[in-house]
PyMOL commands that place a pseudoatom at each C-alpha (Angstrom):
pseudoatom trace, name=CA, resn=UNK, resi=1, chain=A, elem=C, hetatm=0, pos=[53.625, -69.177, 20.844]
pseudoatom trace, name=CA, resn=UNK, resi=2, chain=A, elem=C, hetatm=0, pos=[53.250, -66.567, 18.467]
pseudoatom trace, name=CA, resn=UNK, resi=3, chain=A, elem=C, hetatm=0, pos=[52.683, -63.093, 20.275]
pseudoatom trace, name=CA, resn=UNK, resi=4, chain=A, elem=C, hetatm=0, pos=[51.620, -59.644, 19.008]
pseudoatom trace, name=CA, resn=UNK, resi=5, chain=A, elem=C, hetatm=0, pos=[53.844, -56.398, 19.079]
pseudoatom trace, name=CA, resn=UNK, resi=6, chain=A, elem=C, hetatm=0, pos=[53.240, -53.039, 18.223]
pseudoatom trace, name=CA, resn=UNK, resi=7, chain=A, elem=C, hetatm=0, pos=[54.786, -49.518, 18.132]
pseudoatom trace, name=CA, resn=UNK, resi=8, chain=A, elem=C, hetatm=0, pos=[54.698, -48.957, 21.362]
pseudoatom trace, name=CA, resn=UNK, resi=9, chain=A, elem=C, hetatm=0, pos=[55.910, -52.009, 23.114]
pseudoatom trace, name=CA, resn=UNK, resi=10, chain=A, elem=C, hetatm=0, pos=[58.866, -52.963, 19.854]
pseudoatom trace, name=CA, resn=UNK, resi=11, chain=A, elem=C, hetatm=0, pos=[61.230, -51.960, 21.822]
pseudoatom trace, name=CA, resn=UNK, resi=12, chain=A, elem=C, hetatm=0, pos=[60.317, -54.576, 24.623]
pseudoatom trace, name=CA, resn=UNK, resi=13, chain=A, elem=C, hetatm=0, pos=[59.222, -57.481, 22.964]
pseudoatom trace, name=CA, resn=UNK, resi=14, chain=A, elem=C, hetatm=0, pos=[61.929, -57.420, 20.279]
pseudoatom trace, name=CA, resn=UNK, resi=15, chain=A, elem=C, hetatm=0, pos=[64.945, -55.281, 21.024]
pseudoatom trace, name=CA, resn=UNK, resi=16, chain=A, elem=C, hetatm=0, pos=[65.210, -56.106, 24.383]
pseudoatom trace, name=CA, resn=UNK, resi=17, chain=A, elem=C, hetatm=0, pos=[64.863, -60.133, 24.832]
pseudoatom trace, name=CA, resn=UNK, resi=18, chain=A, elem=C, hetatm=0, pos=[67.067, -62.265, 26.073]
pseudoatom trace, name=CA, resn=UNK, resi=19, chain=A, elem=C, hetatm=0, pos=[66.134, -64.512, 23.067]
pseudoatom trace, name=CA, resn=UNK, resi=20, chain=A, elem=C, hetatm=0, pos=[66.814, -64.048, 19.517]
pseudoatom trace, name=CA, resn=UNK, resi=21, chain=A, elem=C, hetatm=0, pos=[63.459, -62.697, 18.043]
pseudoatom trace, name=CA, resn=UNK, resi=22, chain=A, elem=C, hetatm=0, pos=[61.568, -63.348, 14.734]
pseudoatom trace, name=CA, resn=UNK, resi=23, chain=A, elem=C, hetatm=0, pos=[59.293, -60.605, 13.653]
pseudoatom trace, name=CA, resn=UNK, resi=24, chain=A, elem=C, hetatm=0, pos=[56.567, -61.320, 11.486]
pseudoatom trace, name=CA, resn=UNK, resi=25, chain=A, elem=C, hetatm=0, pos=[55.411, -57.908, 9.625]
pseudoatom trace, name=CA, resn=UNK, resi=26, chain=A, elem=C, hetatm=0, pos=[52.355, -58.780, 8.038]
pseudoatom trace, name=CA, resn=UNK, resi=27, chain=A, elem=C, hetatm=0, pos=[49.118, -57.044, 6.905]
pseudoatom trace, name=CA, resn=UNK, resi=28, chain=A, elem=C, hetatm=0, pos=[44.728, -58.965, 7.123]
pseudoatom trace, name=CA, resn=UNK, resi=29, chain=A, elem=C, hetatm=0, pos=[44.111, -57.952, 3.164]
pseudoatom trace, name=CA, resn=UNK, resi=30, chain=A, elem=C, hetatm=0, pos=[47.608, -59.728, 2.537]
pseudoatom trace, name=CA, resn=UNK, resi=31, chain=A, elem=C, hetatm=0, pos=[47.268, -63.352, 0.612]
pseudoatom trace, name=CA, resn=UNK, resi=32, chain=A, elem=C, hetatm=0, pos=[50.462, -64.224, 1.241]
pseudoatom trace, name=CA, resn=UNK, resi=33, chain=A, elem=C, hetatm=0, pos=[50.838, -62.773, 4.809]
pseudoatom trace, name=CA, resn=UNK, resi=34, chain=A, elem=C, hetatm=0, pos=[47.553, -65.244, 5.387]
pseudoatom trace, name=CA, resn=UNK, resi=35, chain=A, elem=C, hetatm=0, pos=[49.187, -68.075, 3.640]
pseudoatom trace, name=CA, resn=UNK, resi=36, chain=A, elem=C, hetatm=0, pos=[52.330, -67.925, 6.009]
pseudoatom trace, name=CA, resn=UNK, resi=37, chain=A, elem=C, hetatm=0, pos=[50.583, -66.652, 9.380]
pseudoatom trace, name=CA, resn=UNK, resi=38, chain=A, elem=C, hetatm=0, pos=[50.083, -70.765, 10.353]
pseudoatom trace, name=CA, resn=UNK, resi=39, chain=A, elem=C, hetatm=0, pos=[53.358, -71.294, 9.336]
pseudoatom trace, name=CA, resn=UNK, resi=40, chain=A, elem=C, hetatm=0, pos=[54.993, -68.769, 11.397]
pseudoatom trace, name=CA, resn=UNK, resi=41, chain=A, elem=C, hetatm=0, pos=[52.419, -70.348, 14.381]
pseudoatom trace, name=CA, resn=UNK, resi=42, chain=A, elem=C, hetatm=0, pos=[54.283, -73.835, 14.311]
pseudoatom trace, name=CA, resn=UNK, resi=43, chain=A, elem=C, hetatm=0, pos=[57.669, -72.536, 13.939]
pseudoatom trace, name=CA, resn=UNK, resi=44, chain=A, elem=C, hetatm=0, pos=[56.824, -70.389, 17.364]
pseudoatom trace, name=CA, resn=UNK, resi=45, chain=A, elem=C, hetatm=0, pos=[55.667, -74.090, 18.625]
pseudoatom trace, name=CA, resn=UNK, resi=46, chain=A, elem=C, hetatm=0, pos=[58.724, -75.825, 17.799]
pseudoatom trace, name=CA, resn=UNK, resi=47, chain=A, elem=C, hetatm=0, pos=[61.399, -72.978, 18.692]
pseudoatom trace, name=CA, resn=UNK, resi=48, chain=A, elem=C, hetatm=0, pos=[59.713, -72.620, 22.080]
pseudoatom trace, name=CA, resn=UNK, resi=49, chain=A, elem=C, hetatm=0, pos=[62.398, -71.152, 24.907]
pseudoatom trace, name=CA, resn=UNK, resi=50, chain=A, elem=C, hetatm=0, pos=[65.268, -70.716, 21.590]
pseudoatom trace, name=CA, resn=UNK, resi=51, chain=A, elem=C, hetatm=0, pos=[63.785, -68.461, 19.839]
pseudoatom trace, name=CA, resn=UNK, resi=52, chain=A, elem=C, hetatm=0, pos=[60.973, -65.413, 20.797]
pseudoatom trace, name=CA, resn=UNK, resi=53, chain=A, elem=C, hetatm=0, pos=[58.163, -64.968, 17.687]
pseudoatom trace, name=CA, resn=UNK, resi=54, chain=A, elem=C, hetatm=0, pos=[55.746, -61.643, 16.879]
pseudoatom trace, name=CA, resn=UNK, resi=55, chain=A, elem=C, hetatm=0, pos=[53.783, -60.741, 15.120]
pseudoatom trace, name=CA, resn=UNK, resi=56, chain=A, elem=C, hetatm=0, pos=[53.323, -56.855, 13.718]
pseudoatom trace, name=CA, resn=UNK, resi=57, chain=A, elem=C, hetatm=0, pos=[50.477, -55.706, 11.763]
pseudoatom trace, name=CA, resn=UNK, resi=58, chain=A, elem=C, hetatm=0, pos=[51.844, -52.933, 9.699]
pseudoatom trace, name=CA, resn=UNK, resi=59, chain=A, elem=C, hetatm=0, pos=[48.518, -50.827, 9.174]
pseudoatom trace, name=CA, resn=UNK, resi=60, chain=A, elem=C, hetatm=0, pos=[48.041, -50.608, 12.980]
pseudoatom trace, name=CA, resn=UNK, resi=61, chain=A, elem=C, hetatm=0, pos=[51.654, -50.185, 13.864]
pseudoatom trace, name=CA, resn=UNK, resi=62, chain=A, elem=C, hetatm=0, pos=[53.391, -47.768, 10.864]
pseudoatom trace, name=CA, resn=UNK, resi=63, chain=A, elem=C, hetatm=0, pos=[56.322, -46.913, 13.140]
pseudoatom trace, name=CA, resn=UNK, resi=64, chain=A, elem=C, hetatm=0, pos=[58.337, -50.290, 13.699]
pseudoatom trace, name=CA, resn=UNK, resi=65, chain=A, elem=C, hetatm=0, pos=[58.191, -50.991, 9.612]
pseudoatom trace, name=CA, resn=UNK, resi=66, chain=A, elem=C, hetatm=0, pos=[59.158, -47.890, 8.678]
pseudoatom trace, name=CA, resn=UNK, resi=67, chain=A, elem=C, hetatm=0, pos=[62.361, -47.790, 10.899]
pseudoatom trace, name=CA, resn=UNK, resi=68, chain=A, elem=C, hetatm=0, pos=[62.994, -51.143, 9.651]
pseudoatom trace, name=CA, resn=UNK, resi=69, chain=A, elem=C, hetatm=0, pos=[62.389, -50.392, 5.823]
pseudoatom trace, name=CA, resn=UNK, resi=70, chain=A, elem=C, hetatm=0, pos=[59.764, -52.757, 5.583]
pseudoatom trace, name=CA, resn=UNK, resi=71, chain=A, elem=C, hetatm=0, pos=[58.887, -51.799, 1.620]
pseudoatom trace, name=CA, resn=UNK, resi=72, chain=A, elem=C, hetatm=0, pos=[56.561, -54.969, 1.230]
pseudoatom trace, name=CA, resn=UNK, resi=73, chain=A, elem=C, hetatm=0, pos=[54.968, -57.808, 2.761]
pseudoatom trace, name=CA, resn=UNK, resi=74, chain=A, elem=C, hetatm=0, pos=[54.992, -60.316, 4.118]
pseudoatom trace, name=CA, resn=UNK, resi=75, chain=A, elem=C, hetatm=0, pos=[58.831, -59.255, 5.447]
pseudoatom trace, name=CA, resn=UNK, resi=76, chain=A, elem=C, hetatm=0, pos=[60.290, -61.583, 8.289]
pseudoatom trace, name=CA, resn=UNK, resi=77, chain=A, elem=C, hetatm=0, pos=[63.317, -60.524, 10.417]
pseudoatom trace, name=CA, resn=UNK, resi=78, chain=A, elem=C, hetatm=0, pos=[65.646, -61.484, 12.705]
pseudoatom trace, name=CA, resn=UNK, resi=79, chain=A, elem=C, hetatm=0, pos=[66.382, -59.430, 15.917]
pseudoatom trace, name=CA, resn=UNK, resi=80, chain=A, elem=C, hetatm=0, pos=[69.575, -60.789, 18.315]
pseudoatom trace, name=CA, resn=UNK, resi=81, chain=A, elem=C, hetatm=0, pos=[70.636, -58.817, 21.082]
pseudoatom trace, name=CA, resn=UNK, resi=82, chain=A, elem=C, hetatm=0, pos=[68.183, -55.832, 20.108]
pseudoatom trace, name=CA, resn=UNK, resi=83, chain=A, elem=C, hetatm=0, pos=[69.888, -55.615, 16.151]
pseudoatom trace, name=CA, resn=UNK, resi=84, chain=A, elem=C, hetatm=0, pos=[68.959, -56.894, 12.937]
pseudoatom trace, name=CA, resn=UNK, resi=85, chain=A, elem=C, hetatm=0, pos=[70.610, -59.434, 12.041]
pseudoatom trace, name=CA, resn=UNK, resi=86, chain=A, elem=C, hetatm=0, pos=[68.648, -60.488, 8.708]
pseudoatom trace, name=CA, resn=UNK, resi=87, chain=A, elem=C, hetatm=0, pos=[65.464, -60.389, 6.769]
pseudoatom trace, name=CA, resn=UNK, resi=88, chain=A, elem=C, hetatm=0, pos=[63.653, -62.435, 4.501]
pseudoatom trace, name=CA, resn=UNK, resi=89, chain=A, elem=C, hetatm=0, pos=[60.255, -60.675, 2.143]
pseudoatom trace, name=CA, resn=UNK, resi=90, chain=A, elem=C, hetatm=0, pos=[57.832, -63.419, 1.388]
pseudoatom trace, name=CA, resn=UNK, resi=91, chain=A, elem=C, hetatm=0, pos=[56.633, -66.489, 1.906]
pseudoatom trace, name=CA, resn=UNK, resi=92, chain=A, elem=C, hetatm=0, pos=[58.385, -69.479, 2.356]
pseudoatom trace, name=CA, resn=UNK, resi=93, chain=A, elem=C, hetatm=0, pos=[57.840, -73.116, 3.018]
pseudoatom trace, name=CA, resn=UNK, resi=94, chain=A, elem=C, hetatm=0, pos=[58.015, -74.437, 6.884]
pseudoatom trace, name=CA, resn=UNK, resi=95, chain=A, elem=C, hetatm=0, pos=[61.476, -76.443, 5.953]
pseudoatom trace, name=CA, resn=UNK, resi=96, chain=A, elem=C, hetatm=0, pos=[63.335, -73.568, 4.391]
pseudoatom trace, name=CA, resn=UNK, resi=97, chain=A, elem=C, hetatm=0, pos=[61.746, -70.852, 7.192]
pseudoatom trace, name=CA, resn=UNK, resi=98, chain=A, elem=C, hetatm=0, pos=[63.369, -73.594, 9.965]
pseudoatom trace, name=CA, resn=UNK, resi=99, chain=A, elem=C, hetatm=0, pos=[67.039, -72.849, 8.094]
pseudoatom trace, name=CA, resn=UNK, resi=100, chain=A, elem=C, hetatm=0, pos=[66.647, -69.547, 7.924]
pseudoatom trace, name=CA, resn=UNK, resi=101, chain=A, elem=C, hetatm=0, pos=[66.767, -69.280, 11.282]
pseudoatom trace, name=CA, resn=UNK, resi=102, chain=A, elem=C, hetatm=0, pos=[68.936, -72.013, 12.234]
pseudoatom trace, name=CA, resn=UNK, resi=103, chain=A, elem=C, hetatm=0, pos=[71.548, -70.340, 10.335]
pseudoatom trace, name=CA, resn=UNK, resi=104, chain=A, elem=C, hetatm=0, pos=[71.087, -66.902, 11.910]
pseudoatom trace, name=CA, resn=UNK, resi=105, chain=A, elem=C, hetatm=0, pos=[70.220, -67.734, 15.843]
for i in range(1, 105): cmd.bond("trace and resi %d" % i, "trace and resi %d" % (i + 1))
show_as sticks, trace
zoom trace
């Protein structure tokens, strides 16, 4: 299931999981960020227990984007261990989102 983070609680949901974590930074007035949102959704669904999934509206939360050089959106990355390990900026289709992540958890 897809959860929500924000400044304040990053650092907990995302740096410091047991699990590998993919952060969705995302924006409401962004297309593309709408087109993917149901996408990220059944990837959370079908990594359930392998992988952790949020969510991070960057006009509510400017802190975690910044840090992370988020420069547009929609910007996906993944967190293992509580580092970056890679990022992906845009949309993608539910097949090639799946390898993305296979290769990096």
């Amino acid at each position: 299931m897809t959860k929500e983070t924000s400044d304040q609680s990053f650092s907990q949901d995302v740096l410091n999981s047991s699990l590998p974590v993919l952060v969705d930074f995302w924006a409401p007035w962004c297309g593309p960020c709408r087109q993917l949102g149901p996408i990220v959704d059944d990837v959370a669904k079908d990594t359930e227990g392998k992988l952790a999934v949020f969510k991070c509206n960057i006009d509510e939360n400017p802190e975690a984007p910044s840090k992370y050089g988020v420069r547009s959106i929609p910007t996906m990355m993944i967190f293992k261990e509580g580092k970056l390990v890679d990022t992906k900026i845009g949309s993608l289709p539910k097949s090639a989102l799946h390898e993305w992540i296979k290769s990096n958890i």
